[in-house]
Wavefront OBJ file of the C-alpha trace (Angstrom):
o trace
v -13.449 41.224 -65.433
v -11.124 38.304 -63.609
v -12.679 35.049 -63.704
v -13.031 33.563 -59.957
v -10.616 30.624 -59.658
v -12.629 27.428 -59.220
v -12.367 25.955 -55.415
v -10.066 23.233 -55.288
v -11.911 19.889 -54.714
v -11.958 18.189 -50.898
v -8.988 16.191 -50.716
v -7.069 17.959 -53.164
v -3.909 20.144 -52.506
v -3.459 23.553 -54.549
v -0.384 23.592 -55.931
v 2.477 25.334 -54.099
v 0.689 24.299 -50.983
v 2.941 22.932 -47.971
v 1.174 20.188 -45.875
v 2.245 20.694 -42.099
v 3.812 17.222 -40.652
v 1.092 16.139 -38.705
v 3.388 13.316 -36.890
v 3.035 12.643 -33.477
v 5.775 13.780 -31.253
v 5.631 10.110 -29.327
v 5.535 8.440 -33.224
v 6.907 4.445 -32.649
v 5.006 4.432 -29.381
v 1.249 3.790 -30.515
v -0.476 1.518 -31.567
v -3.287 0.990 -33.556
v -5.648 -1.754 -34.205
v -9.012 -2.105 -36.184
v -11.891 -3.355 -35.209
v -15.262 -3.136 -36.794
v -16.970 -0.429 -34.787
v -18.117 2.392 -36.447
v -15.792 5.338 -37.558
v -18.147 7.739 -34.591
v -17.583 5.564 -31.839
v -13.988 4.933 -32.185
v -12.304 7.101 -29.678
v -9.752 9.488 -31.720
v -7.074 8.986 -28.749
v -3.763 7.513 -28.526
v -2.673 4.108 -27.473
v 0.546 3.346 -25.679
v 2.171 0.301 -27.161
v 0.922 -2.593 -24.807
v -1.938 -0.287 -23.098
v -4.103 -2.999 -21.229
v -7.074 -3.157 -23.788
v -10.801 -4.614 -23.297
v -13.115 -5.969 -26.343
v -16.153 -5.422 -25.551
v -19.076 -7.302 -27.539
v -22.403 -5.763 -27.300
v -25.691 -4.948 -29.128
v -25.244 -1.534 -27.383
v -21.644 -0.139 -28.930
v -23.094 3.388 -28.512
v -22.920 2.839 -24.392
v -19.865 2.812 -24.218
v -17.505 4.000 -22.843
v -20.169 5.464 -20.880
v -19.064 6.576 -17.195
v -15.571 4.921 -18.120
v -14.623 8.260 -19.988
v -14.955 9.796 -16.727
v -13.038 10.949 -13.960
v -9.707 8.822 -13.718
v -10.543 5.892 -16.030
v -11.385 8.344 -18.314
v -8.161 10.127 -18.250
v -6.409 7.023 -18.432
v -8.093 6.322 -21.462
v -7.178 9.918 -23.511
v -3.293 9.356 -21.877
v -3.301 5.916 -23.548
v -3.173 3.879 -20.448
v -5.698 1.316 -21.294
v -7.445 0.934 -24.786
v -11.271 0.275 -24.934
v -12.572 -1.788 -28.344
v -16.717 -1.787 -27.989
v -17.639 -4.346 -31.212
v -21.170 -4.474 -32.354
v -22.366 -8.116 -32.389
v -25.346 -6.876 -34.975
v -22.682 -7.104 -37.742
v -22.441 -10.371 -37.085
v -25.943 -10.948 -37.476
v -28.136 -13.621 -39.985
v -29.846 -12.482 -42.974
v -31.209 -8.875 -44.125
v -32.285 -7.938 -40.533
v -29.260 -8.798 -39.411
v -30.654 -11.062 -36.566
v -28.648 -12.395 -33.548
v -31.650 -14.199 -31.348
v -33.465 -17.145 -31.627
v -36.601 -18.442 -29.572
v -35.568 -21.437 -26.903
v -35.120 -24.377 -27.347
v -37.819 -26.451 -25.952
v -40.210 -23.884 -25.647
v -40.523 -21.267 -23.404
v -40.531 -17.147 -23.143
v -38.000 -14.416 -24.395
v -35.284 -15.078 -27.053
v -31.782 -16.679 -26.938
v -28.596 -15.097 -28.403
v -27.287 -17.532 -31.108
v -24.293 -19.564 -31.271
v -23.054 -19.199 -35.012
v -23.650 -15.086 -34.306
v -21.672 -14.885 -31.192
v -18.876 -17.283 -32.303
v -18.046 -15.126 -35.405
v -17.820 -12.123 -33.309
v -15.816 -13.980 -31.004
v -13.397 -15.428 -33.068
v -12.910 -12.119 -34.289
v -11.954 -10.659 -31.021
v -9.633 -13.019 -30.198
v -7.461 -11.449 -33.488
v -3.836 -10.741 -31.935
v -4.626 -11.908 -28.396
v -2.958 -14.310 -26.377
v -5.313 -17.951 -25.960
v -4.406 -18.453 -22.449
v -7.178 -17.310 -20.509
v -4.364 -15.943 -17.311
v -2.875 -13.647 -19.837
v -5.910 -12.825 -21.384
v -9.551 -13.977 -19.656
v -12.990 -13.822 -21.336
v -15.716 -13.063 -19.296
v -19.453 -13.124 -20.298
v -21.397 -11.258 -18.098
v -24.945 -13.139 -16.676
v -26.692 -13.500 -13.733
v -26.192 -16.661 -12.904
v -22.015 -16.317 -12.985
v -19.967 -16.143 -9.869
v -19.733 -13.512 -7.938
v -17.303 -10.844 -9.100
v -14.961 -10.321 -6.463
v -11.970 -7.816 -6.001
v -9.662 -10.397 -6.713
v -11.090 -10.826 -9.780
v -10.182 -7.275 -10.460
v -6.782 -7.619 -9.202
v -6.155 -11.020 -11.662
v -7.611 -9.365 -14.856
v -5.507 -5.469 -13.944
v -2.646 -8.503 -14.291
v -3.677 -10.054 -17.970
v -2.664 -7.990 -20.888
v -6.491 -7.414 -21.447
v -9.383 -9.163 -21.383
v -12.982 -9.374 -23.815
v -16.249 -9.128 -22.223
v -19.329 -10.622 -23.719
v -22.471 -8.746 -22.812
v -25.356 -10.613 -22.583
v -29.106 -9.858 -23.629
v -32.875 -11.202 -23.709
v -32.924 -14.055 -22.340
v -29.315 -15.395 -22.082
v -26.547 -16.876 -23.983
v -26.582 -20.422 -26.031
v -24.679 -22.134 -23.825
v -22.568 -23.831 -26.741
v -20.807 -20.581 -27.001
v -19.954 -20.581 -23.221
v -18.856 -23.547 -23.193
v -16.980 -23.429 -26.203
v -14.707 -20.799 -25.671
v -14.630 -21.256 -22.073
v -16.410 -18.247 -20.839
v -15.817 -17.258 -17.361
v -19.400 -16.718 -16.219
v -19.511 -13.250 -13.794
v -22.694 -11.148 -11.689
v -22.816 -8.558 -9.928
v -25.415 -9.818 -7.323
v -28.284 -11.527 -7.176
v -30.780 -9.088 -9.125
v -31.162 -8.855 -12.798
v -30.118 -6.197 -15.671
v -31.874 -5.531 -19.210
v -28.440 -6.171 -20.315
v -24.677 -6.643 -19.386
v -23.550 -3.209 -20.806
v -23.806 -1.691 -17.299
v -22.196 -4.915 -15.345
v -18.981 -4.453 -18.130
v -18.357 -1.234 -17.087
v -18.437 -1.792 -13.518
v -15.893 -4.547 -13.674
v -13.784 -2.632 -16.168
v -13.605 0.263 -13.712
v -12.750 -1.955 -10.736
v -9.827 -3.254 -12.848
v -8.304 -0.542 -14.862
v -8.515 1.418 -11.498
v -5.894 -0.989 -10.401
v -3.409 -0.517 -12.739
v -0.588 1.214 -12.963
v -0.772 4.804 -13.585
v -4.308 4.996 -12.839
v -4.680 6.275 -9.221
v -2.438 9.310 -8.227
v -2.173 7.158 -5.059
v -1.610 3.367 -5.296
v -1.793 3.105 -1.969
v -5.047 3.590 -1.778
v -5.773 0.538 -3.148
v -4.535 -1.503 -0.479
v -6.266 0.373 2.533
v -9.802 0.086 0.907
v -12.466 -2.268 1.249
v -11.792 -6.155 0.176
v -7.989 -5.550 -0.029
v -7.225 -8.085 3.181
v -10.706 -9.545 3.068
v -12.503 -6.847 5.105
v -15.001 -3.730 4.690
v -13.038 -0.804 4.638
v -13.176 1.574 7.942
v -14.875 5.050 8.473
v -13.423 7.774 7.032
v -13.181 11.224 8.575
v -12.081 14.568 7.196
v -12.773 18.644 7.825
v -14.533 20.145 10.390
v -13.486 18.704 13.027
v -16.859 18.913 14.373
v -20.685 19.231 12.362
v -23.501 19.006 13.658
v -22.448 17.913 17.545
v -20.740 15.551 15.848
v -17.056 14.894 16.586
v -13.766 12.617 14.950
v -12.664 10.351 17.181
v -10.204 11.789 19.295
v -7.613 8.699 18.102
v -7.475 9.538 14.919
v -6.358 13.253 16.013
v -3.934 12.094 17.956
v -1.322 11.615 16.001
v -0.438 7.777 17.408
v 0.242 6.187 13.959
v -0.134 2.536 15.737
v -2.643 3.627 17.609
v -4.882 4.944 14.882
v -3.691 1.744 12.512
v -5.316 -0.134 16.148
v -8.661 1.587 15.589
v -9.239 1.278 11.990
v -8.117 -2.611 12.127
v -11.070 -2.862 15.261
v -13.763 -0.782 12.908
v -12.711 -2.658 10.087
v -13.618 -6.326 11.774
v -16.675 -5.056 13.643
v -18.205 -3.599 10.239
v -17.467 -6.425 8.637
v -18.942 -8.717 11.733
v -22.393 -6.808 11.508
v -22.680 -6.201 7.689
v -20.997 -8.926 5.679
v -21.002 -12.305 7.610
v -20.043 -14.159 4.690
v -16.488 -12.433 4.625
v -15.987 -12.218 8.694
v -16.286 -15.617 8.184
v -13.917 -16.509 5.730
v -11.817 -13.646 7.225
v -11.745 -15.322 10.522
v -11.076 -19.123 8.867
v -8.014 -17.140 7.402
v -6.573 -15.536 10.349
v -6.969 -19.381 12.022
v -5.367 -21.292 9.165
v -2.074 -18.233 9.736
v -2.419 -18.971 13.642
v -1.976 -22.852 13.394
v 0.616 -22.228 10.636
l 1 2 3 4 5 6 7 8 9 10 11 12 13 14 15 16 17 18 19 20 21 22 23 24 25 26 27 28 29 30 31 32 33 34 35 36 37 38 39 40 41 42 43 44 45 46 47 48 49 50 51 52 53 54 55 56 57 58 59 60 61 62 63 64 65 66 67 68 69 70 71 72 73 74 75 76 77 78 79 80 81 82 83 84 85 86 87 88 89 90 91 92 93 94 95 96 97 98 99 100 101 102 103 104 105 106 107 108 109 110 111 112 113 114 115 116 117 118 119 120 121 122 123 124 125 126 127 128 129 130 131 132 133 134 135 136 137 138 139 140 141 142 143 144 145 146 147 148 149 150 151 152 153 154 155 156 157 158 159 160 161 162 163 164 165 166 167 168 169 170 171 172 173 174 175 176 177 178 179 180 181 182 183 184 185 186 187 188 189 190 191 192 193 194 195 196 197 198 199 200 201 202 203 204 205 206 207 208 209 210 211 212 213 214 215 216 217 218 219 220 221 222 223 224 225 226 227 228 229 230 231 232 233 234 235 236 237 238 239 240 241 242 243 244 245 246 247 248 249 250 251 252 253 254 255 256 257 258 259 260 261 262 263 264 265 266 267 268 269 270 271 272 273 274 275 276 277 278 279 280 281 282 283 284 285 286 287 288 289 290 291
């Protein structure tokens, strides 16, 4: 009788074996960083040397990336393009529970995400990025911050990256904000359970912007907020549905007559719907007249 030859132990070549080279054809043109998020949420993708990358520091690591793996963000990110780094702010945590809140000062409802926790994981992202906050900005995200505009998109598609702290309960110590000199953004005047969802919509609004991105960049400056206006209507096949036609102008074929009609559709939507920019749309246009 032949005795069955043992199976060799994981990690362990049998002799005589030949390993197959498992090096990447683009070799010398990745990059790769750690970070401290866990092995299962690190996506197994490469990284172009110099993608644009974004930190992201949240209690929620497992959100991400969330509807950024999606459509053409999300092929950006598996080409390489841009680099996403979610970082769990519980490791930074106090103690055996690992804790990251505090009541408020002074009394009052909810719980307040602590200094010494969010400064560790802070100084930590800002490992091997530039401190100027034009190359590389760092945004917490809270509903009492600015307004995030599409310029704001357009500067940070120009950094190199950018971190973005998400915040929870109810808000950041401000010691940490005003330490590292957080740029305070918001979506709008209404209020999240966290920042997690605000992070990705700015991150999509910028890596959408840069290059590689959109099979058309073109697009980009035609849509809405690229010269301070809501964008115009949009048309396609049939021609007509439901007794409803195009506009015979933009069938016509007159390429500055159809740019005429758009222009005109884009200043009367933005008249009736956004008054704040038809304002500072027409204080624009007035300031290029007297000039």
């Amino acid at each position: 009788m032949t005795a069955a030859l043992p199976e060799p132990r994981q990690g362990v070549r049998p002799q005589g074996a030949q390993v197959a080279d498992k090096t990447p054809k683009s070799h010398g043109r990745l990059s790769i960083s750690a970070n401290l998020t866990p092995r299962d949420l690190m996506t197994p993708t490469p990284r172009l040397k110099g993608a644009w990358t974004a930190r992201v520091l949240t209690l929620c690591p497992e959100s991400f990336p969330g509807v950024l793996d999606t459509s053409l963000t999300g092929r950006a990110l598996r080409k390489g393009l841009w680099a996403l780094e979610p970082i769990d702010l519980r490791t930074f945590g106090t103690g055996k529970h690992r804790n990251v809140d505090g009541r408020p000062a002074g009394g009052g409802a909810g719980l307040v995400m602590r200094a010494d926790v969010l400064g560790r994981a802070l100084q930590m992202a800002a490992g091997g990025t530039p401190p100027d906050a034009v190359r590389w900005p760092r945004v917490c995200l809270s509903p009492r911050g600015k307004p995030f505009r599409q310029a704001d998109a357009a500067r940070f598609a120009g950094a190199e990256g950018m971190t973005l702290l998400c915040g929870r309960f109810e808000g950041i110590d401000q010691r940490v904000i005003d330490h590292f000199a957080l740029e305070e953004l918001s979506l709008g005047d209404f209020i999240l359970t966290g920042g997690e969802i605000a992070a990705q919509a700015v991150l999509d609004a910028t890596v959408r912007l840069r290059p590689g991105v959109l099979g058309n960049a073109a697009s980009t400056r035609e849509e809405s907020f690229s010269d301070g206006l809501l964008e115009h209507p949009q048309y396609t096949k049939p021609a007509q549905w439901q007794g409803r036609t195009i506009p015979e102008t933009l069938l016509s074929g007159n390429h500055a007559g159809i740019a005429k009609w758009r222009r005109a559709e884009a200043e009367r939507l933005t008249k009736e719907r956004r008054p704040d920019l038809w304002a500072a749309y027409r204080g624009g246009t007035e300031r290029l007249d007297r000039g």
